[in-house]
PDB file as gemmi writes it, atoms N, CA and C in Angstrom:
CRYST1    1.000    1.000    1.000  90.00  90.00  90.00 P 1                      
ATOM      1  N   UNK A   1      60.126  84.373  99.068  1.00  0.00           N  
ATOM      2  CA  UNK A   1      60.238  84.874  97.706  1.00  0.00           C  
ATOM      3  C   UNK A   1      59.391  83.980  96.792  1.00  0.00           C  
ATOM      4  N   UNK A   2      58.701  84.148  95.822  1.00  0.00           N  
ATOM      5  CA  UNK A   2      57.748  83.811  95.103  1.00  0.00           C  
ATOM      6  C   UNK A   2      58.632  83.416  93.995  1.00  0.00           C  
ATOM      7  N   UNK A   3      58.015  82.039  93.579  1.00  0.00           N  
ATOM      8  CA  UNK A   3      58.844  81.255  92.336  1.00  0.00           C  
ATOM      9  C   UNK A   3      58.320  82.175  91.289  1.00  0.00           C  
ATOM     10  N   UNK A   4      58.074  83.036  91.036  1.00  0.00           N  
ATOM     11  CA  UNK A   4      57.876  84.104  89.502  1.00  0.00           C  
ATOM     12  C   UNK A   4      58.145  85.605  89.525  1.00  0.00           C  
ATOM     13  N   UNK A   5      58.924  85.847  88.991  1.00  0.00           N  
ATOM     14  CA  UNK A   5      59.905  87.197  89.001  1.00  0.00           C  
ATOM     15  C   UNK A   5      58.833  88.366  88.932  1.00  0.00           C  
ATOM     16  N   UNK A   6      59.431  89.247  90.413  1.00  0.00           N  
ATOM     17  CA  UNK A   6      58.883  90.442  90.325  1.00  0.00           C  
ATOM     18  C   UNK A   6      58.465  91.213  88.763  1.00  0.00           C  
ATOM     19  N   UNK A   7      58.415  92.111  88.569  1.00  0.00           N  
ATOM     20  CA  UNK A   7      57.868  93.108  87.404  1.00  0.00           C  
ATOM     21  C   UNK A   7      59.738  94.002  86.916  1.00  0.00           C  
ATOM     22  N   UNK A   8      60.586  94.212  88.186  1.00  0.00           N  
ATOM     23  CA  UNK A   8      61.985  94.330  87.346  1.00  0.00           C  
ATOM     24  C   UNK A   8      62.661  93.470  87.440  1.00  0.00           C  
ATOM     25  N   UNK A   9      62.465  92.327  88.090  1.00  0.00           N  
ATOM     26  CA  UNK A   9      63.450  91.136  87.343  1.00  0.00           C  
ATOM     27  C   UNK A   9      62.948  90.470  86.245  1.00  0.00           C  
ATOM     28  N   UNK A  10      61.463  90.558  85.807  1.00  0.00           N  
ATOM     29  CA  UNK A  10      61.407  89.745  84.905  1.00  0.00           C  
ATOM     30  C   UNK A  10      62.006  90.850  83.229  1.00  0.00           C  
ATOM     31  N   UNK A  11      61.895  92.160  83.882  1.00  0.00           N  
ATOM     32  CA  UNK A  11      62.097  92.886  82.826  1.00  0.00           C  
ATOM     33  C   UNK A  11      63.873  92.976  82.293  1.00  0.00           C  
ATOM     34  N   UNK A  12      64.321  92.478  83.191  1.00  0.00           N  
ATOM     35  CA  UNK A  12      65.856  92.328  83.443  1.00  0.00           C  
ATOM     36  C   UNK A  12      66.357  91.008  82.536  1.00  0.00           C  
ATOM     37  N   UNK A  13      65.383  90.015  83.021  1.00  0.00           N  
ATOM     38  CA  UNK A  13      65.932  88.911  82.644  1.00  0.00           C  
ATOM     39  C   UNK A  13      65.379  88.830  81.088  1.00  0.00           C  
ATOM     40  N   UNK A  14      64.476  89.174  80.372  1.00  0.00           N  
ATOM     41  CA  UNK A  14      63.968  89.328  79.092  1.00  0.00           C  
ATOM     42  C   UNK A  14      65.092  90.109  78.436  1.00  0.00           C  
ATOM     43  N   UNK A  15      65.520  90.931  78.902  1.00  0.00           N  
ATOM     44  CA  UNK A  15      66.882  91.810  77.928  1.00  0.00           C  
ATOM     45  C   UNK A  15      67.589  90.663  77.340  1.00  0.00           C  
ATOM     46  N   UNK A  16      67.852  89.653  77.917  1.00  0.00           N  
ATOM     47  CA  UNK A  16      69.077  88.677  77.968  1.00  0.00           C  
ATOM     48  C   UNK A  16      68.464  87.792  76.546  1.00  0.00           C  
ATOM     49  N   UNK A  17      66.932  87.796  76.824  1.00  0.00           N  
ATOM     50  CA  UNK A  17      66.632  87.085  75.145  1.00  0.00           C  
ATOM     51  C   UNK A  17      66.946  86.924  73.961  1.00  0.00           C  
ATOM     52  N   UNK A  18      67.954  88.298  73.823  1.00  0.00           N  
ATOM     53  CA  UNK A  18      67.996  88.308  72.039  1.00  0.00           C  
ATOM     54  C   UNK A  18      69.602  88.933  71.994  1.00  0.00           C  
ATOM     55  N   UNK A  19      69.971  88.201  73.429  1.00  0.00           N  
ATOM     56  CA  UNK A  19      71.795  88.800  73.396  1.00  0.00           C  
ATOM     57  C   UNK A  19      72.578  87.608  73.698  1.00  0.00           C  
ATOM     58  N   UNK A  20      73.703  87.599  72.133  1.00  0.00           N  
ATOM     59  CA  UNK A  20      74.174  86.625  72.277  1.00  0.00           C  
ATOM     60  C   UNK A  20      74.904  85.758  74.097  1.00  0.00           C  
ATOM     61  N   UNK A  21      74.669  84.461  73.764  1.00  0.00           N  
ATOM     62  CA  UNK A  21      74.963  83.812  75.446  1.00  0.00           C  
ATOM     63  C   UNK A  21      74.279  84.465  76.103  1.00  0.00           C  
ATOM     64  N   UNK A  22      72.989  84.694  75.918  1.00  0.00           N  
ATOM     65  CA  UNK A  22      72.220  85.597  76.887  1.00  0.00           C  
ATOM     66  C   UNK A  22      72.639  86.372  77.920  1.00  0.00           C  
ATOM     67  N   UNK A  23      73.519  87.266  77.860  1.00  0.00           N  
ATOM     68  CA  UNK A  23      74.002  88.248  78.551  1.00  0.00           C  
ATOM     69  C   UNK A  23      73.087  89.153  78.692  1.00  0.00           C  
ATOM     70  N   UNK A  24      72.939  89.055  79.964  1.00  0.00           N  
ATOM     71  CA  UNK A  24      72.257  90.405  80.880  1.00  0.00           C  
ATOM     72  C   UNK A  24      72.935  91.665  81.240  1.00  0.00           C  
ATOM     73  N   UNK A  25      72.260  92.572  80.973  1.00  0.00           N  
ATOM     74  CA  UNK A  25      72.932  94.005  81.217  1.00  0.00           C  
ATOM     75  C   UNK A  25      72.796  94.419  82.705  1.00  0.00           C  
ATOM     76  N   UNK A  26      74.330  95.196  82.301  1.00  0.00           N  
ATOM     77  CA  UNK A  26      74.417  95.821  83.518  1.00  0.00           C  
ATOM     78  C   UNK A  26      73.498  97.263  83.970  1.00  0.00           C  
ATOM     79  N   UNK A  27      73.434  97.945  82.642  1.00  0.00           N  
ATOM     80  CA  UNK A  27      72.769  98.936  83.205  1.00  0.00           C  
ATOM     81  C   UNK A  27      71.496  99.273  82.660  1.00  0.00           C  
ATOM     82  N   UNK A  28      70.004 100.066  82.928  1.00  0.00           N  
ATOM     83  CA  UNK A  28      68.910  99.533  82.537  1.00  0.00           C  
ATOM     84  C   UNK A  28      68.760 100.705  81.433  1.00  0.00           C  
ATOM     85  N   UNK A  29      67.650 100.644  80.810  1.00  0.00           N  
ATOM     86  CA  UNK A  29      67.165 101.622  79.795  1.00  0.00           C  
ATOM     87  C   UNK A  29      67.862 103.383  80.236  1.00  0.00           C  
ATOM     88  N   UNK A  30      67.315 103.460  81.587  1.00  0.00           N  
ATOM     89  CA  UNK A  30      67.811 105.044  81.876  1.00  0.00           C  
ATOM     90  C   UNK A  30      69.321 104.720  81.456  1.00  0.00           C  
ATOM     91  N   UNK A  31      69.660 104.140  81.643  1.00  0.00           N  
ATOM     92  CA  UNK A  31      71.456 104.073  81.823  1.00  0.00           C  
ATOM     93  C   UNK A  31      72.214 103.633  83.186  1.00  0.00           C  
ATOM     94  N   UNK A  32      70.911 103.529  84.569  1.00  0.00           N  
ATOM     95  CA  UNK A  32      70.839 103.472  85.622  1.00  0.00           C  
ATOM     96  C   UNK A  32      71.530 102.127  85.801  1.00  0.00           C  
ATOM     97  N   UNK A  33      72.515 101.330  86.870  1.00  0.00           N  
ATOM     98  CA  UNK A  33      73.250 100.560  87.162  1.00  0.00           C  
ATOM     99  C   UNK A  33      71.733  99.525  87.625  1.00  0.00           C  
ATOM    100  N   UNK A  34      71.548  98.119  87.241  1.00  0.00           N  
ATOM    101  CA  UNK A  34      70.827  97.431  87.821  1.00  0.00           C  
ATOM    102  C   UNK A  34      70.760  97.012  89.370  1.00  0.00           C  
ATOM    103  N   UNK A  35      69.660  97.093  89.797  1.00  0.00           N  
ATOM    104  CA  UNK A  35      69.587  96.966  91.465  1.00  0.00           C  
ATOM    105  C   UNK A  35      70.804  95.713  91.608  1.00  0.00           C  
ATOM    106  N   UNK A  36      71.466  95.663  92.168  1.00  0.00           N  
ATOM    107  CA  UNK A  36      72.227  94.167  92.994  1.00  0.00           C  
ATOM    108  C   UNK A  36      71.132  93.033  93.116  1.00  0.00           C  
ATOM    109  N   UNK A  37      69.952  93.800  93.751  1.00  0.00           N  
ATOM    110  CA  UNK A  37      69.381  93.065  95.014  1.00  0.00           C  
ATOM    111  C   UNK A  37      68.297  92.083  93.603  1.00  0.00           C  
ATOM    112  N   UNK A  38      68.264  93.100  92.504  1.00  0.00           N  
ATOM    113  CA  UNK A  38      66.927  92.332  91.758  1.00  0.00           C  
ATOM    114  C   UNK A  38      68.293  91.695  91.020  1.00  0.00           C  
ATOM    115  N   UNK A  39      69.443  91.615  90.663  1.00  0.00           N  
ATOM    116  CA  UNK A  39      70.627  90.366  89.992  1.00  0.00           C  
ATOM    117  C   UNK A  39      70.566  89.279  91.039  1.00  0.00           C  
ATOM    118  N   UNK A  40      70.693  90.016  92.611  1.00  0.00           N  
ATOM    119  CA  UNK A  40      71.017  88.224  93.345  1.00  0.00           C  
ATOM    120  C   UNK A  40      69.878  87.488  93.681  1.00  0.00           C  
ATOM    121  N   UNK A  41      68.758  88.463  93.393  1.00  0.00           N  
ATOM    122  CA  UNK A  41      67.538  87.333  93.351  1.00  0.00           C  
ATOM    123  C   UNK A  41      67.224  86.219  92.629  1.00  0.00           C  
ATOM    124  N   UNK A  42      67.689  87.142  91.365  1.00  0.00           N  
ATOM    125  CA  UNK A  42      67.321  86.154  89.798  1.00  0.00           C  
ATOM    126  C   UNK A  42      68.376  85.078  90.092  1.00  0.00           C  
ATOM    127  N   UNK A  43      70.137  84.913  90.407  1.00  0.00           N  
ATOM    128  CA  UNK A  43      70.495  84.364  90.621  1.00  0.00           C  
ATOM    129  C   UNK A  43      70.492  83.435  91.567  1.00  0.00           C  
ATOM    130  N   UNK A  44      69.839  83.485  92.893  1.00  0.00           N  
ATOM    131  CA  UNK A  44      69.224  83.272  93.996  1.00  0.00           C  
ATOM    132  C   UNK A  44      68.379  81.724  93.513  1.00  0.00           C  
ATOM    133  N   UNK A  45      67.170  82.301  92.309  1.00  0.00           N  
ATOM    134  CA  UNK A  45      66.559  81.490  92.024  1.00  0.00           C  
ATOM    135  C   UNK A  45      66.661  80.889  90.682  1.00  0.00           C  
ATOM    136  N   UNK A  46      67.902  80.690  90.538  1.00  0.00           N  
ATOM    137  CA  UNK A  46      68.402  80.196  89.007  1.00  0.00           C  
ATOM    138  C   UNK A  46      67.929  80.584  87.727  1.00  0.00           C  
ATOM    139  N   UNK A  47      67.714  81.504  87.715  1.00  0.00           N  
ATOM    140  CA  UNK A  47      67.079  82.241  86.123  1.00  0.00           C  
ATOM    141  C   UNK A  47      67.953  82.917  85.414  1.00  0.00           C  
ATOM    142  N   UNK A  48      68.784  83.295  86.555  1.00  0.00           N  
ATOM    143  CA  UNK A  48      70.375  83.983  86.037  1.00  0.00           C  
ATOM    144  C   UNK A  48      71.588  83.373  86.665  1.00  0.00           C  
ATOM    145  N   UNK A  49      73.016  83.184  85.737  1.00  0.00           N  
ATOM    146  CA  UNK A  49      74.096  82.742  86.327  1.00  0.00           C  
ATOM    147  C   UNK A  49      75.628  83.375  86.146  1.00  0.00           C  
ATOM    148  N   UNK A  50      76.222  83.618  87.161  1.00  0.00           N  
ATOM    149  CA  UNK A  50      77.391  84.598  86.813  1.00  0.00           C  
ATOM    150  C   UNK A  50      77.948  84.039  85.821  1.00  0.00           C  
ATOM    151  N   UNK A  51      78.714  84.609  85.121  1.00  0.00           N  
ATOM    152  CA  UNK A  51      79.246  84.249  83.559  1.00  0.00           C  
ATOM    153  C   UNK A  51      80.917  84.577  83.458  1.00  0.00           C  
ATOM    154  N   UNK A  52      81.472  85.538  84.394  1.00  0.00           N  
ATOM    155  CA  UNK A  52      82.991  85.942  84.155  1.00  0.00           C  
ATOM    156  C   UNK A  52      83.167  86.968  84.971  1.00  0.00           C  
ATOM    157  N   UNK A  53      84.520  87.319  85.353  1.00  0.00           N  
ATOM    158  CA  UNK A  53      84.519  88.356  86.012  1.00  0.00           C  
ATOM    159  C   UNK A  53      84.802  89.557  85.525  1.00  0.00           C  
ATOM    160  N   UNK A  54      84.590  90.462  85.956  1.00  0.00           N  
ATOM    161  CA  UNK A  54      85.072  92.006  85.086  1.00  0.00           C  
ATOM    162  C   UNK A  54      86.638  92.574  85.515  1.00  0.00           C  
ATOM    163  N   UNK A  55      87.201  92.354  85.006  1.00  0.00           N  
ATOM    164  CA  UNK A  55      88.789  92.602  85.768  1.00  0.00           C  
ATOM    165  C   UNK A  55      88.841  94.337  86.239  1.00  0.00           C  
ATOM    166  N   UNK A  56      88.170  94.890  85.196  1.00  0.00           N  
ATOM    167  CA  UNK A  56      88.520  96.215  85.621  1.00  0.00           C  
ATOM    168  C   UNK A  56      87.172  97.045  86.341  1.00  0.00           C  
ATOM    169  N   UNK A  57      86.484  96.078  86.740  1.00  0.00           N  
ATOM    170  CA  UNK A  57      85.055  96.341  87.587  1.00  0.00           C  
ATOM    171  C   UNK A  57      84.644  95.008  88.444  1.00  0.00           C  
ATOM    172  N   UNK A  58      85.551  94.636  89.471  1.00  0.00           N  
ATOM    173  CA  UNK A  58      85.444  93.280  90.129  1.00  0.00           C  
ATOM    174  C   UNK A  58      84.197  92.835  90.751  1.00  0.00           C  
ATOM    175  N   UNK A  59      83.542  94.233  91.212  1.00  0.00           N  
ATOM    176  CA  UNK A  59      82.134  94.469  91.601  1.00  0.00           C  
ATOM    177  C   UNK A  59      81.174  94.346  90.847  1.00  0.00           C  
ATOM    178  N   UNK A  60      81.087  94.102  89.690  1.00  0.00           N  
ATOM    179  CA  UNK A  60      80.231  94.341  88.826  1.00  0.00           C  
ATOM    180  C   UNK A  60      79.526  92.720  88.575  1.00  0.00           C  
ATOM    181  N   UNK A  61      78.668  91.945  88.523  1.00  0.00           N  
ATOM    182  CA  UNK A  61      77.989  90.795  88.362  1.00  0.00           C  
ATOM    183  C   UNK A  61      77.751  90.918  86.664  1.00  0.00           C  
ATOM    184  N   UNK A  62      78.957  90.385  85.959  1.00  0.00           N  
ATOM    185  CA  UNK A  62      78.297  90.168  84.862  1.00  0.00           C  
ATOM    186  C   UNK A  62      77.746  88.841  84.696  1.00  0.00           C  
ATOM    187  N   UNK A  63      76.486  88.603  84.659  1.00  0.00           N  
ATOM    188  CA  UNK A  63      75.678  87.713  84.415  1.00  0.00           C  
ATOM    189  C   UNK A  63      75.337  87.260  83.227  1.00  0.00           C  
ATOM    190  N   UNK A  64      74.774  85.788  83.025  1.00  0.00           N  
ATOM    191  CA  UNK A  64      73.670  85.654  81.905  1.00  0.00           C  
ATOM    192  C   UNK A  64      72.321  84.781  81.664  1.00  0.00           C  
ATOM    193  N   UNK A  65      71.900  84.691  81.227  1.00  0.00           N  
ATOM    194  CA  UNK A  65      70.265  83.820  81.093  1.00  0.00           C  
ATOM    195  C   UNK A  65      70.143  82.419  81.109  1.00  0.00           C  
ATOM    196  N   UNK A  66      69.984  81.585  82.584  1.00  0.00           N  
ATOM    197  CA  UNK A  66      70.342  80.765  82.501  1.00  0.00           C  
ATOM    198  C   UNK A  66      68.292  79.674  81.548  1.00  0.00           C  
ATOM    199  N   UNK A  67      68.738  78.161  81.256  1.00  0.00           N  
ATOM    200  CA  UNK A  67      67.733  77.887  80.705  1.00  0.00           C  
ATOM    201  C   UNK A  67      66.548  77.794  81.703  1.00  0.00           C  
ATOM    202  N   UNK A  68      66.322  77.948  82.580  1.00  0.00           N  
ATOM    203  CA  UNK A  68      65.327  77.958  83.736  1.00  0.00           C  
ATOM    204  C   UNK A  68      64.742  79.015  83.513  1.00  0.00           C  
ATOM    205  N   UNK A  69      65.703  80.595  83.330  1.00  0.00           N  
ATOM    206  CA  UNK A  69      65.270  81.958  82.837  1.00  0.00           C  
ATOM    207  C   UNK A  69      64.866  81.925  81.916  1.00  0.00           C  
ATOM    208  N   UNK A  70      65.227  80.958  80.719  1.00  0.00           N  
ATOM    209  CA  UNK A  70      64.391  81.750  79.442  1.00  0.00           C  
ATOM    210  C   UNK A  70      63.191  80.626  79.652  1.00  0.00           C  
ATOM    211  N   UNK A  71      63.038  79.749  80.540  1.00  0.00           N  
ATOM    212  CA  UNK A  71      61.833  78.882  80.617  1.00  0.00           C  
ATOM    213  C   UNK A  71      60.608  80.144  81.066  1.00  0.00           C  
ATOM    214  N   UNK A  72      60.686  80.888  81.939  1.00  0.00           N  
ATOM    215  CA  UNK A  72      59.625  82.172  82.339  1.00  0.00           C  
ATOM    216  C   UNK A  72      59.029  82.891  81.272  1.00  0.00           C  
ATOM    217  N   UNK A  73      59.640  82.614  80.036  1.00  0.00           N  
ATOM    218  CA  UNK A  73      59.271  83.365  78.643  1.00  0.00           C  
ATOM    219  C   UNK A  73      58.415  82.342  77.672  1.00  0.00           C  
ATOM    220  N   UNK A  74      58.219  81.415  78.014  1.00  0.00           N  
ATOM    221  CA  UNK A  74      57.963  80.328  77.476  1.00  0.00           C  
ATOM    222  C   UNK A  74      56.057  79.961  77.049  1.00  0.00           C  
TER     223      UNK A  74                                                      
END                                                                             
């Protein structure tokens, strides 16, 4: 895996810029649920970090922007 985020993780992890505690969304512009695979990457490689759990969606990775992630914007 390449230390610089594909083209939808980096577009993933930029949402998180201008949301308070940089919270990353769960679901993308369509409304479409974010890949898993492009959340456990970013997390994978510290750009993103789980943040809490969803009690009534245990499955769900709510994440947020860790400072390594907003370093890629930099």
């Amino acid at each position: 895996m390449a230390d610089r985020p594909s083209g939808a993780q980096k577009a993933w992890l930029a949402r998180g810029l201008g949301q308070p505690g940089g919270k990353l969304p769960l679901f993308d512009e369509q409304g479409q649920r974010v890949s898993e695979r492009t959340i456990r990457a970013c997390l994978d490689k510290g750009w993103a970090e789980p943040w809490f759990d969803n009690p009534l969606k245990p499955d769900w990775l709510v994440c947020r922007l860790t400072d390594r992630g907003r370093g890629l914007f930099d």
